[in-house]
LOLOFI-693289 format. One record per residue (C-alpha): residue in one letter; x negated, y negated, z. Coordinates in nm, 2 decimals. Layout:
N
kolpa/x/y/z
A/X/Y/Z
...
//
This chain:
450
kolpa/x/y/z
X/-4.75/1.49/-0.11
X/-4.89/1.23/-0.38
X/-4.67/0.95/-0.45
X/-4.60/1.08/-0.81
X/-4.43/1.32/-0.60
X/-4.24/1.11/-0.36
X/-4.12/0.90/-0.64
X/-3.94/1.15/-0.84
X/-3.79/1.30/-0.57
X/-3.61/0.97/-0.50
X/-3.25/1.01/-0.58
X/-3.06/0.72/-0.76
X/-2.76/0.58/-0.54
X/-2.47/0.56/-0.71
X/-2.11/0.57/-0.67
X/-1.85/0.83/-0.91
X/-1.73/0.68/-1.16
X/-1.33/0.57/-1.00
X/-1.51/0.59/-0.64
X/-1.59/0.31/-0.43
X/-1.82/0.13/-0.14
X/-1.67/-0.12/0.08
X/-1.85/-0.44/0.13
X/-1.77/-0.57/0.50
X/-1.55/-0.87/0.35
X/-1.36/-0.59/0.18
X/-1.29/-0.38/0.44
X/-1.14/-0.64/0.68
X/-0.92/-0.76/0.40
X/-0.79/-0.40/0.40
X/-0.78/-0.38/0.77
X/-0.58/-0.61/0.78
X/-0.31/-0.53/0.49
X/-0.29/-0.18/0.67
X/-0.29/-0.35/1.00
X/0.04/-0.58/0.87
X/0.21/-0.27/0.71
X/0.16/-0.10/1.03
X/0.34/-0.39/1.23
X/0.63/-0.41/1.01
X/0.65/-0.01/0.97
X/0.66/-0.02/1.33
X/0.92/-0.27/1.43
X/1.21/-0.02/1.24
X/1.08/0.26/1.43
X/0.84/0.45/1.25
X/0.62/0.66/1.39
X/0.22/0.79/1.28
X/0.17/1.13/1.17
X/-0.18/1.22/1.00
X/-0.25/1.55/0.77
X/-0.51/1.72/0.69
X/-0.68/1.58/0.33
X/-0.68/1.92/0.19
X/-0.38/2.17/0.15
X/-0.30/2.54/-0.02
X/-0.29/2.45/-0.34
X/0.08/2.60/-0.40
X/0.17/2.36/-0.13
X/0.09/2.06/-0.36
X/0.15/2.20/-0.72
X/0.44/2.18/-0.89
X/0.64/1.92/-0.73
X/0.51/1.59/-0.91
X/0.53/1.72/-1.23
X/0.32/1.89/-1.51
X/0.11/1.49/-1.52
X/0.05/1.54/-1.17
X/-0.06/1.89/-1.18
X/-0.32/1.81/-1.39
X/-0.48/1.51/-1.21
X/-0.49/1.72/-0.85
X/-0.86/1.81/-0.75
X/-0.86/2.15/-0.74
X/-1.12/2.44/-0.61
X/-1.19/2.76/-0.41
X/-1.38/2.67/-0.10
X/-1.64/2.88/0.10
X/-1.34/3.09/0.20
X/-1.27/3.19/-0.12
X/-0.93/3.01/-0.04
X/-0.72/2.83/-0.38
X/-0.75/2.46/-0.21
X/-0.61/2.12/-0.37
X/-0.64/1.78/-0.24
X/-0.35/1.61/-0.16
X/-0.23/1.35/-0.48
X/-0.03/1.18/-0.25
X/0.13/1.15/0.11
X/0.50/1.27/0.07
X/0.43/1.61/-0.06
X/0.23/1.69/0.26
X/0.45/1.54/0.41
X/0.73/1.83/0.32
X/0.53/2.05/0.42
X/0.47/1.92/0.80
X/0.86/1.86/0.85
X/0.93/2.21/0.76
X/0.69/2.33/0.96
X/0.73/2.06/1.27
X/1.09/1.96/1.22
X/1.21/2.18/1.57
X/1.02/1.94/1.79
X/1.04/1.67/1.56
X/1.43/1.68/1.53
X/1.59/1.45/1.31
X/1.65/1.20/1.14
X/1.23/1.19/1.15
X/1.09/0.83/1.07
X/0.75/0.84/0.99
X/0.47/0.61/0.83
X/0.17/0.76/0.71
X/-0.18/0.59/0.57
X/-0.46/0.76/0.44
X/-0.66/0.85/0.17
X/-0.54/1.04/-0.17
X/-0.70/1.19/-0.47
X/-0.61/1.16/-0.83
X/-0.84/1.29/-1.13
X/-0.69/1.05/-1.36
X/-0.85/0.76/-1.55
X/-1.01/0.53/-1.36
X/-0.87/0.09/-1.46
X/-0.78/-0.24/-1.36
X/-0.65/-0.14/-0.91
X/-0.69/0.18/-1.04
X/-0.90/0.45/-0.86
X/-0.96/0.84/-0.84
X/-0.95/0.78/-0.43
X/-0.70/0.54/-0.32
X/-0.51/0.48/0.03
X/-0.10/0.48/0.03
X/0.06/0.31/0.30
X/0.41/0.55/0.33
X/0.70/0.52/0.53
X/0.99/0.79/0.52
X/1.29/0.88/0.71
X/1.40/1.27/0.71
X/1.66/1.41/0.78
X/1.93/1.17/0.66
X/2.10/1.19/0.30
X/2.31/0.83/0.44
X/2.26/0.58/0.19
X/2.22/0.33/0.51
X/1.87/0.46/0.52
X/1.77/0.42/0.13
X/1.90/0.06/0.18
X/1.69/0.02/0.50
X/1.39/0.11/0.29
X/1.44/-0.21/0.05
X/1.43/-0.36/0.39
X/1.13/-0.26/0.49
X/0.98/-0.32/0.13
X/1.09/-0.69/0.18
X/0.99/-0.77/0.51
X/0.63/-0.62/0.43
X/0.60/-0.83/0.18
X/0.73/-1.15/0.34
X/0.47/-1.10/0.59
X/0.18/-1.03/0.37
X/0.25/-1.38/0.25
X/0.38/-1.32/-0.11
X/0.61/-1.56/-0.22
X/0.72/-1.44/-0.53
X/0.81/-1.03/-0.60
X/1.10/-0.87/-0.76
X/1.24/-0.54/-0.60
X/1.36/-0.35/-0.90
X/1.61/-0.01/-0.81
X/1.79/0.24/-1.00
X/1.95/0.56/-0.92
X/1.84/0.89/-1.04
X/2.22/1.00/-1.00
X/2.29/0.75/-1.27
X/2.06/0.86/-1.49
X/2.15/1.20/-1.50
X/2.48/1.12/-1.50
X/2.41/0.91/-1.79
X/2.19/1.18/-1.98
X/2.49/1.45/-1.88
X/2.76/1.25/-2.06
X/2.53/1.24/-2.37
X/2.44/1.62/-2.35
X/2.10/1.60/-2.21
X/2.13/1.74/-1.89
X/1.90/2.00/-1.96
X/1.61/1.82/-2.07
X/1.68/1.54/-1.80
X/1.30/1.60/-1.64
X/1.13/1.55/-1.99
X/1.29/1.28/-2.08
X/1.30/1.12/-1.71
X/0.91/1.15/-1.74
X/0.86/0.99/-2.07
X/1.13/0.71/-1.98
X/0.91/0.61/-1.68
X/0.62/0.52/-1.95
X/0.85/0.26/-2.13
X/0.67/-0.07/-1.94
X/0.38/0.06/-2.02
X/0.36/0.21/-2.38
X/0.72/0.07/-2.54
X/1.00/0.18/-2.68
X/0.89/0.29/-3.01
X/0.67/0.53/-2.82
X/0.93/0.66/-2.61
X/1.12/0.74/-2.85
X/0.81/0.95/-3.07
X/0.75/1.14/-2.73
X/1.10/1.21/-2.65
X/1.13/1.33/-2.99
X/0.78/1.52/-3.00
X/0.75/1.62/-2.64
X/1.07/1.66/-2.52
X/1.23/1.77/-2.84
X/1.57/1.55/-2.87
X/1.71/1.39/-3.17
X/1.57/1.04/-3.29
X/1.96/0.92/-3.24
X/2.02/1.06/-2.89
X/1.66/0.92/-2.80
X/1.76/0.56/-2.92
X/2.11/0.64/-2.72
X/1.88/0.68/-2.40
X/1.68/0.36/-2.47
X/2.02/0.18/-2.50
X/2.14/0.26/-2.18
X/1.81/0.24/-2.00
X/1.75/-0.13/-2.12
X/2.07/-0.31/-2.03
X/2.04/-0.65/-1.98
X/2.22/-0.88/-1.70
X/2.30/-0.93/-1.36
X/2.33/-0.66/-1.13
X/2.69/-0.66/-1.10
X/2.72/-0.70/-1.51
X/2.48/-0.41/-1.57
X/2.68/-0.19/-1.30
X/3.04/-0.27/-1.51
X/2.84/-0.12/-1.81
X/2.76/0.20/-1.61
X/3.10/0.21/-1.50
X/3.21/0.25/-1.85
X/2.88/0.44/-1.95
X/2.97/0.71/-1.65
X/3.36/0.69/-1.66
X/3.44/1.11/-1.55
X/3.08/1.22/-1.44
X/3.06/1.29/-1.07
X/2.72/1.30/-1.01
X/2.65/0.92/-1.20
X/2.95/0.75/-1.00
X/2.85/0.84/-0.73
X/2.51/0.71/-0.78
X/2.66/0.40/-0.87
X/2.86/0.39/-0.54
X/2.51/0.38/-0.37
X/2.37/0.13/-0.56
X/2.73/-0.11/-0.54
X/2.68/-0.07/-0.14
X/2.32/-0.14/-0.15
X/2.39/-0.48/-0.34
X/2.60/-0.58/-0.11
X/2.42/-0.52/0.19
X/2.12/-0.78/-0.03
X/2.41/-1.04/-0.04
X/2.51/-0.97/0.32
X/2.15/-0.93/0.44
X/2.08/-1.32/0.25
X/1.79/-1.19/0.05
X/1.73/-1.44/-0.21
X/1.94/-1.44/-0.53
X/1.69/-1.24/-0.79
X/1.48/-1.08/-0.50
X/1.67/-0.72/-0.60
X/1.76/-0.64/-0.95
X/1.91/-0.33/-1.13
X/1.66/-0.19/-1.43
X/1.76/0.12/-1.53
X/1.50/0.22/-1.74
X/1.33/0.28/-1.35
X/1.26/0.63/-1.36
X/0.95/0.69/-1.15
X/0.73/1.01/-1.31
X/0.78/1.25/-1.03
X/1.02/1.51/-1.05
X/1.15/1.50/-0.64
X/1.32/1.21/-0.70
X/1.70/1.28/-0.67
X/1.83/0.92/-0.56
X/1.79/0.54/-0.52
X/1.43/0.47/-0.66
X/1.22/0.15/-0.63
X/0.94/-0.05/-0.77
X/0.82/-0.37/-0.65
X/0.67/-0.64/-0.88
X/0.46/-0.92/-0.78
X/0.61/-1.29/-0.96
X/0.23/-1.41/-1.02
X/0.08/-1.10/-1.15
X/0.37/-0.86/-1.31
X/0.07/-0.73/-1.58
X/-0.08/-0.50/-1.28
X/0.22/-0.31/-1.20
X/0.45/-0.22/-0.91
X/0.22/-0.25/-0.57
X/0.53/-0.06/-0.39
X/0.72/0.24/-0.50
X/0.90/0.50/-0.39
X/1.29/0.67/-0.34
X/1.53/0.93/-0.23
X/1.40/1.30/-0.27
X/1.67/1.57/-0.13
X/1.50/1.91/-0.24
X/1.12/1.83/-0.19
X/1.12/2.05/0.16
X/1.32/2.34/-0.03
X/0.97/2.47/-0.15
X/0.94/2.50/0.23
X/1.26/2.61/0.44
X/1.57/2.66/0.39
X/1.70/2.43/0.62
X/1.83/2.11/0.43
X/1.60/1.81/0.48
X/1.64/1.53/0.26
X/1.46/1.23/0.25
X/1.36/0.91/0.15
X/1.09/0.65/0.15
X/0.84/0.41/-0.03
X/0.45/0.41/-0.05
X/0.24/0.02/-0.05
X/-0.05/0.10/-0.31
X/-0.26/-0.06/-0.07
X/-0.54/-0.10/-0.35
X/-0.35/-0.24/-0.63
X/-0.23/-0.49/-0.34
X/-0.57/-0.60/-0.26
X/-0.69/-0.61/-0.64
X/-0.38/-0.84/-0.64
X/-0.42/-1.05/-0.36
X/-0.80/-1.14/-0.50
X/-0.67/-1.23/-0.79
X/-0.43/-1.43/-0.61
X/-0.70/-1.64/-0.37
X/-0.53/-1.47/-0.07
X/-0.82/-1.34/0.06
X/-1.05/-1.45/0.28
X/-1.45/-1.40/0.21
X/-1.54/-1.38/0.55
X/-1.79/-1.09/0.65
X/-1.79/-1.10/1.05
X/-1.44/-1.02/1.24
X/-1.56/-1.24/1.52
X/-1.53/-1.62/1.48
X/-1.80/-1.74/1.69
X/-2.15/-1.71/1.67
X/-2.38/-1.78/1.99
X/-2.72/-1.88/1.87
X/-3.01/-1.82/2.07
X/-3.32/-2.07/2.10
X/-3.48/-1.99/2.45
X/-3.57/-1.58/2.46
X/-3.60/-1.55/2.85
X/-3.26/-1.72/2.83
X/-3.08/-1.41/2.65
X/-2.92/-1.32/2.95
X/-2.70/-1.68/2.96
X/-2.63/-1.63/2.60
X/-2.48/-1.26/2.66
X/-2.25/-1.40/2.95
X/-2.10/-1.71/2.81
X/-2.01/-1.44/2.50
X/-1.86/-1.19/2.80
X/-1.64/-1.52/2.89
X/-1.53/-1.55/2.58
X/-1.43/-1.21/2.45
X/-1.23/-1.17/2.80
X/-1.07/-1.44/2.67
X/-0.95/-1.24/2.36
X/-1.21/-1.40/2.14
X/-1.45/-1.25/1.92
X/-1.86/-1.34/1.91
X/-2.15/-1.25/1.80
X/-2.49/-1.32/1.97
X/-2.76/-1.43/1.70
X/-3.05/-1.15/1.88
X/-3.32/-1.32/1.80
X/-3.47/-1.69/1.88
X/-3.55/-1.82/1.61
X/-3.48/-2.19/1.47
X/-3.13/-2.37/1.43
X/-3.18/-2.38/0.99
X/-3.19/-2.01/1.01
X/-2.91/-1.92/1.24
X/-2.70/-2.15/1.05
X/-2.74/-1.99/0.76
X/-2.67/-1.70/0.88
X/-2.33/-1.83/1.00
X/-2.25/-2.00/0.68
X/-2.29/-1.67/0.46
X/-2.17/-1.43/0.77
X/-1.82/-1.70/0.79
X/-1.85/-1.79/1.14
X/-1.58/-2.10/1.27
X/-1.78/-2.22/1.53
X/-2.12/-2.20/1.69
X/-2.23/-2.25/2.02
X/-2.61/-2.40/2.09
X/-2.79/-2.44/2.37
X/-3.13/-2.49/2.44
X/-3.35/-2.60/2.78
X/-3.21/-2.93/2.76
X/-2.87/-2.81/2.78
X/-2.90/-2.52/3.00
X/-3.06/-2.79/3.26
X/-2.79/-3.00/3.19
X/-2.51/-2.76/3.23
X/-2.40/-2.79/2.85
X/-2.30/-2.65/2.55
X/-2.31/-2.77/2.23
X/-2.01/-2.65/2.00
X/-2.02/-2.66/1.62
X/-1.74/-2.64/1.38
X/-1.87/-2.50/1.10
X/-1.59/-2.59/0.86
X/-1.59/-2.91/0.90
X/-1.94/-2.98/1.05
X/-1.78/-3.15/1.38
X/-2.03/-3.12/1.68
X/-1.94/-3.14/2.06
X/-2.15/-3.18/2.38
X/-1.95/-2.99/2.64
X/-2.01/-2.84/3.02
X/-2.02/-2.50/3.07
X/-1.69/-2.44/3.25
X/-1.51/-2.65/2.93
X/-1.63/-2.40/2.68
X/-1.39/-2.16/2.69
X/-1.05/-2.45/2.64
X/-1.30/-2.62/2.37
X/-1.32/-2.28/2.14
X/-1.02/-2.19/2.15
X/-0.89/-2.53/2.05
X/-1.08/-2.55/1.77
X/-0.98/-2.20/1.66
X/-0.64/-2.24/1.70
X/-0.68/-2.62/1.50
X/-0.85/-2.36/1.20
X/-0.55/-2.14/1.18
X/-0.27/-2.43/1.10
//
């Protein structure tokens, strides 16, 4: 083959446009975000379940809405099958309870994180594949477990290390009770969908699609907007509903849900602005039924809620007819990160192990292997440089890998019984024997943590 040939059969290598590679620097930073929300999913006593990344397309279509429909990736495979990938994690999720929920029994609490596909337009934490970190509890219509979910929300983010979020919640009871005492009740989904836009596009805009799309009056559309941007306190926004919803069922009740969840904030010692009411919270798909919730970050607002989710009631009906309500919330793990860059709250280290053992003396490799053995015994992780070569080198390899410390020995040490032990933030050097080591790094890394 000539090499005219070889060269045009070279293929360029690219990545689809809202697809992504992962540097090693960015994939511990999400290791360890999904590693956190894993911990604190855990501690309330949720459990893993994994599904498969593909589905019956009727399984997935038609429960996140006509918006959602359209971004689902869609095809017939080999098996001349109609397939869909999933768009997100809770309508699989449906799906399994219905079909697992004997040996399951309930209430089910599960977490869930994995991979989902949206065809939508690709921007800033914004991406056609994108993980969601869920957690869900089935089985339980109590308002104890919608509240428990802000929980959860709050201690996941207290020990990602944000400082600063807001927890916004609304009820969807409240909103259709709202929209029924103003004769909307039929076109409730429309305008629920176009409502959820209104951070996003404004209220002029609302209004024109309410009007256009959903096809209500300019007046009751400006009627909506009115009640969806009341302005206060939690406590004075919920005496306007109480007016707002004086006679409707459905909406006082709603507002009974979110009166106990406020207290339970107070009671819980959350701090004063950590939860707020916005009512104008309507979240785009169409299974919610109950408490909803978006979390904001303080320092970034402009990229969005990194944490949604809420109470869904009918989402396994498509499914069984045994009643399994539900609710939940979904970390956009990818927005987070995007966030947390922006932020400085991630590290750019490329190596999980901290310590580097250099090598200088080739028929010595089997010295440098064991004092690494010792030290990952010890819980500690290292990396053996595997070539000799000189101390300018391996050093800069540790620099740009972000190494903490570096051991060094040559003949003069290993006749002498030594080490010699680098810390490579704050170039400090050490001469120490051999049966020391082990004390000395982990000194030093614990002094790097503080």
């Amino acid at each position: 083959m000539s090499k005219d040939n070889q060269k045009a059969q070279k293929i360029k290598p690219q990545t689809l446009r809202g697809f992504r590679d992962f540097l090693p620097d960015q994939m511990m930073a999400r290791e360890h975000l999904i590693d956190t929300a894993r911990f604190v999913y855990r501690s309330y006593g949720f459990a893993p379940i994994d599904t498969p990344a593909l589905e019956y397309a009727e399984v997935l279509l038609g429960k996140g809405g006509d918006e959602s429909d359209k971004q689902v990736f869609r095809f017939t495979d080999q098996g001349a099958r109609d397939v869909a990938m999933r768009f997100d994690l809770t309508v699989p999720l449906a799906r399994y309870s219905a079909q697992h929920i004997q040996e399951l029994g309930t209430p089910f609490r599960r977490y869930h994180i994995g991979p989902v596909w949206r065809g939508e337009r690709p921007a800033r934490g914004r991406y056609r594949e994108f993980m969601q970190c869920d957690f869900d509890t089935i089985g339980s219509d109590s308002n104890a477990a919608d509240i428990e979910t802000l929980m959860v929300i709050n201690d996941l983010f207290e020990r990602i290390g944000i400082e600063r979020f807001t927890m916004r919640v609304n009820n969807r009871m409240v909103l259709n009770g709202l929209l029924a005492k103003n004769g909307l009740e039929d076109q409730a989904p429309g305008i629920l969908r176009v409502l959820d836009k209104l951070s996003k596009i404004g209220r002029d805009k609302v209004v024109d699609e309410m009007v256009g799309k959903v096809g209500i009056r300019k007046e009751q559309a400006d009627s909506v907007l009115d009640m969806a941007q009341l302005q206060g306190s939690p406590v004075e926004i919920m005496s306007s509903l109480e007016k707002m919803l004086s006679g409707n069922d459905v909406g006082e009740a709603g507002l009974a849900n979110l009166r106990e969840l406020f207290q339970t904030v107070s009671d819980c010692g959350l701090p004063e602005g950590r939860v707020s009411l916005d009512v104008s919270i309507a979240r785009g798909l169409d299974y919610y039924t109950g408490t909803i919730y978006e979390t904001f970050l303080g320092d970034l607002p402009e990229i969005g809620s990194v944490c949604s989710g809420g109470r869904y009631d009918n989402l396994a009906a498509k499914f069984t007819s045994q009643k399994l309500p539900g609710v939940g919330a979904s970390l956009g793990l990818d927005r987070m990160l995007a966030a947390m860059e922006e932020l400085g709250m991630t590290e750019t280290a490329t190596t999980p192990a901290p310590v580097l053992v250099t090598m200088f003396e080739r028929s010595r490799a089997s010295s440098y292997i064991a004092i690494a053995r010792r030290l990952r015994a010890e819980g500690i992780g290292v990396e053996v440089f595997p070539e000799a070569k000189g101390i300018g080198k391996q050093m800069k390899y540790a620099d740009r890998k972000g190494f903490k410390v570096a051991l060094i020995a040559g003949a003069d040490e290993f006749e002498a019984g030594n080490w010699q032990i680098k810390g490579l933030a704050d170039g400090s050097q050490q001469e120490v024997t051999d049966n020391d080591v082990v004390d000395v790094v982990k000194s030093l890394l614990t002094a790097g943590k503080r």
